[in-house]
Steps between C-alpha positions, in 0.01 A plus 500: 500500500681188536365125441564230750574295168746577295344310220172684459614834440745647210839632549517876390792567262807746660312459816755655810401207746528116419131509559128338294243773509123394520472904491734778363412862442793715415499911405650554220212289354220750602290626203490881645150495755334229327647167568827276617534176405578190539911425479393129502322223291191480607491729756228791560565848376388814753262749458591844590249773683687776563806384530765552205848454381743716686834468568792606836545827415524725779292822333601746254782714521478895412759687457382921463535489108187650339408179362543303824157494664173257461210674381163343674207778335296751602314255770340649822476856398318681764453171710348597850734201676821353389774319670862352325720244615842446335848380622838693321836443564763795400837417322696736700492621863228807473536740767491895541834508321343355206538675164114511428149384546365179433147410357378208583155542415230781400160606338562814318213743405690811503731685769176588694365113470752261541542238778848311560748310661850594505832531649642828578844595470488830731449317801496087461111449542281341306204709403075401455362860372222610344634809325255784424166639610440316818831366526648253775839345557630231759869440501721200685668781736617217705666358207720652307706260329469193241741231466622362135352163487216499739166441445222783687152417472286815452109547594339830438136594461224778479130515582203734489453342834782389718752765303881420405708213611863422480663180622860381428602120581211435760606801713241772678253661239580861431136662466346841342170614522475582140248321338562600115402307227730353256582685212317549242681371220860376395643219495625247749876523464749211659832607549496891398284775542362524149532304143833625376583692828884419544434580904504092641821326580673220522299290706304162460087462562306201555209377652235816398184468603193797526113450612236765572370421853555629809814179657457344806777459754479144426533585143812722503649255677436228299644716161827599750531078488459500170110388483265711264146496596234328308375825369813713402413653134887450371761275556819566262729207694718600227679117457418460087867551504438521124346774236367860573157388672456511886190263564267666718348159699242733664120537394580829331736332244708833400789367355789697517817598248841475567680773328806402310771571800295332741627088538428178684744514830584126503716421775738178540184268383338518157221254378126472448269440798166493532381810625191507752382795655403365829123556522371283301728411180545102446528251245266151517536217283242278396406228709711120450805621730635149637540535891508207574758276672845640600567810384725807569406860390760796412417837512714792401404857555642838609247665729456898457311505779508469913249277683517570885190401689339662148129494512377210263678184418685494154579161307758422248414191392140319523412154359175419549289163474231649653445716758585213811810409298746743400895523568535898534834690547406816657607769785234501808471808629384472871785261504751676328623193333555329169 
């Protein structure tokens, strides 16, 4: 934030811009979920909820080895509903002429318990299959190949009630009838089929997110833009960009393990953010902001997600006198504006 006077503010040292700051809050500052302060005399430090240090990376990158693969726990064994959300991106064009299967993720409780998602080399498709007693399996017959470098978003989900679901990039559902249960033990595996499996690929995840409700057709929409409901269990957004821990932002708070071959996928861009899951993540700092007079506000962000006529209004920036004065920069949804 700006001041209208030059001469009641202080200048912040290396600063990019020939510019006073009454306000300054910059990343690489950010004390891991707790706080970000101040980068100015004077100034007032934020208070994070939710909302952590991150950074641009684009995912994590696999790459088949036995030791490439993010281990999330034995969570949701034998859960009656469950739905996943995740975007991947392959290295290499995968059709039916390529040289093997890819994993992209799986709950493994033995070769008659095991649900997955996976590429298969035999004929191009990508596979959601419970394999075993009771077994389903819904396959992209209508797609057949995957091109190097672009992002898919994949939705698939099963329930005691409304059966199996399988959605890729917003397109028509593919349904079963099948109402199995999850299984009933094994661990949640990103990027392979088991802990030490060697059957992934090289291919980069992001964005993975599981509840344990039945989704509405506003809701798989939403997580096709890029919007997790309120209630999704686990969120791995997978930007630490940093260490062996995947953050899971949900209310289940199942961290995960990156394996030693599995690595941050940075792409042209590499530097601290902070990272907000966009339900209800923030950072507030005390009250004392000066807004008054002149003043000009900057705002730098890289959104993950697509608002079109999305249900709910979603703000980026609120400062607040009180509730009948406040300068807000949000999007409006019945609008569709910023």
């Amino acid at each position: 934030v700006r001041n209208g006077d030059r001469n009641m503010s202080v200048s912040l040292l290396k600063t990019p811009f020939d510019v006073r700051y009454r306000e300054l809050w910059l990343p690489p500052s950010i004390n891991g979920n707790a706080t970000l302060p101040t980068s100015v005399e004077g100034g007032h430090g934020l208070t994070l909820t939710g909302a952590r240090k991150g950074t641009t990376v684009d995912g994590v990158h696999f790459t088949g080895s036995a030791t490439s693969n993010i281990n999330c726990g034995a969570i949701h064994n034998a859960a009656a509903k469950l739905w996943l959300s995740f975007r991947f991106k392959p290295d290499q064009d995968f059709s039916a002429a390529s040289p093997a299967d890819i994993y992209l993720w799986a709950k493994f409780n033995g070769a008659a318990d095991l649900h997955l998602v996976r590429l298969e080399s035999a004929n191009g498709r990508l596979y959601w299959q419970h394999e075993g007693v009771g077994s389903f399996s819904l396959s992209t017959a209508g797609i057949t190949t995957w091109n190097a470098g672009q992002w898919y978003h994949v939705l698939v989900s099963l329930s005691n009630t409304a059966g199996a679901r399988f959605i890729v990039d917003g397109g028509t559902p593919l349904t079963s009838a099948n109402a199995d249960a999850a299984p009933a033990g094994g661990d949640v595996i990103i990027g392979d089929r088991t802990d030490g499996g060697a059957i992934g690929g090289l291919v980069t995840i992001a964005d993975v997110v599981i509840g344990t409700d039945d989704l509405t057709a506003a809701e798989e929409t939403d997580l096709y833009n890029g919007i997790p409901p309120a209630d999704a269990v686990n969120s791995w957004m997978l930007d630490e960009g940093r260490g062996v821990t995947a953050v899971d932002r949900g209310s289940g708070g199942n961290n995960g393990t990156l394996d030693t071959a599995a690595t941050w996928a940075f792409g042209q861009v590499e530097q601290p953010v902070l990272s907000l899951d966009g339900i209800n993540d923030h950072g507030q700092s005390s009250a004392g902001v000066n807004i008054s007079g002149d003043l000009t506000l900057v705002w730098v962000g890289k959104m993950k997600s697509t608002y079109n006529l999305t249900a709910g209004n979603k703000r980026f920036v609120d400062i607040e006198v009180d509730g009948n004065n406040l300068l807000v920069l949000f999007y409006q949804f019945t609008l569709d504006e910023i």
